[in-house]
C-alpha angles and dihedrals in degrees: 000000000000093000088058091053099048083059096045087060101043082058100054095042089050100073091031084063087049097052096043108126122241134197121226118198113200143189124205139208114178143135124253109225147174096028124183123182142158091222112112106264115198107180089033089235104140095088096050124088121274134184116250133194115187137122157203138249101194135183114201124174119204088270130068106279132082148136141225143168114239126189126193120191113179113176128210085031087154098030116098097213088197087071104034089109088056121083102198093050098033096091102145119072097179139357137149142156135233132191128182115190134188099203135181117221138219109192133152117264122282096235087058099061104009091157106011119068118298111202122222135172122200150177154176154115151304145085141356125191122197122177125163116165106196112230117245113030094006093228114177103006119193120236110152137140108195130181115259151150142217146202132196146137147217148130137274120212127185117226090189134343093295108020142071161125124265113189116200139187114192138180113203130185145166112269099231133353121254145190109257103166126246098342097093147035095243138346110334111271129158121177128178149165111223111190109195144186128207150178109227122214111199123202 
């Protein structure tokens, strides 16, 4: 009898183990890409590749749901690097963009990739900060935080227990154009693709 019931409850704690949620923090390194905005740019420099820091603080159960928050920060997103020597072209001093996302997840289930790449897509809302000073008056400066969303995928794959790589493809975008003043050509709208790397900590 006992022996019936040490193996009823290994069964039941079994799955309760599997299912159990964990949290990834992860930084992240990628470049910001493909750009398109109203905003006056000067240098046409949204469309170009910058570089972008950011990361993901991410809860995932043992299905296939989950949720994280995600930020991306990628500074010079209106500065052309290729004329900051060059006075006459240089018209930019400082810009940058900052988005700050609450997402919900889809991804497979963990007992079918627990250490190969487990592929995931995922979306939400949230901010986006945009700020460009011209250099030399400063006419018109940007300093706006509108309301957007974004929707990307990747996978996730554990090197070891703890450690491991997420890889992540993501489309942002401002939620709804509006009417800024004379800072744009139309109603405020910034749109955008982001492709990180990251190294994923797993508690």
């Amino acid at each position: 009898m006992r022996r019936v019931f040490a193996i009823c409850c290994l069964l039941l704690v079994a799955p309760a183990r599997d299912a159990a949620a964990e949290w990834h923090f992860t930084p992240m390194v990628g470049l910001t890409m493909l750009g398109n905005t109203s905003l006056f740019d000067p240098e046409l420099a949204t469309e170009k590749r910058h570089w972008n820091v950011g990361g993901a603080v991410t809860l995932l159960g043992g299905g296939i749901f989950g949720a994280e928050v995600i930020t991306a920060w990628t500074p010079g997103f209106f500065d052309d690097n290729e004329v900051e020597n060059d006075p006459d072209l240089n018209l930019v001093t400082s810009s940058r963009t900052l988005s700050l996302m609450g997402n919900v997840m889809l991804t497979t289930p963990r007992n079918w990739t627990e250490y190969g790449l487990r592929p995931f897509v995922s979306g939400g809302f949230g901010l986006i900060h945009i700020r460009k000073v011209e250099n030399p008056e400063g006419l018109f400066p940007v300093n706006l935080n509108l309301a957007g969303f974004n929707i990307g995928g990747g996978a996730i794959g554990f090197l070891s227990e703890r450690t491991g790589l997420r890889f992540d493809l993501r489309y942002h975008s401002v939620l709804n154009p509006s009417d800024q003043g004379p800072i744009a050509f139309d109603d405020v709208h910034l749109r955008y693709l982001s492709a990180s790397i990251g190294i994923v900590f797993r508690r």
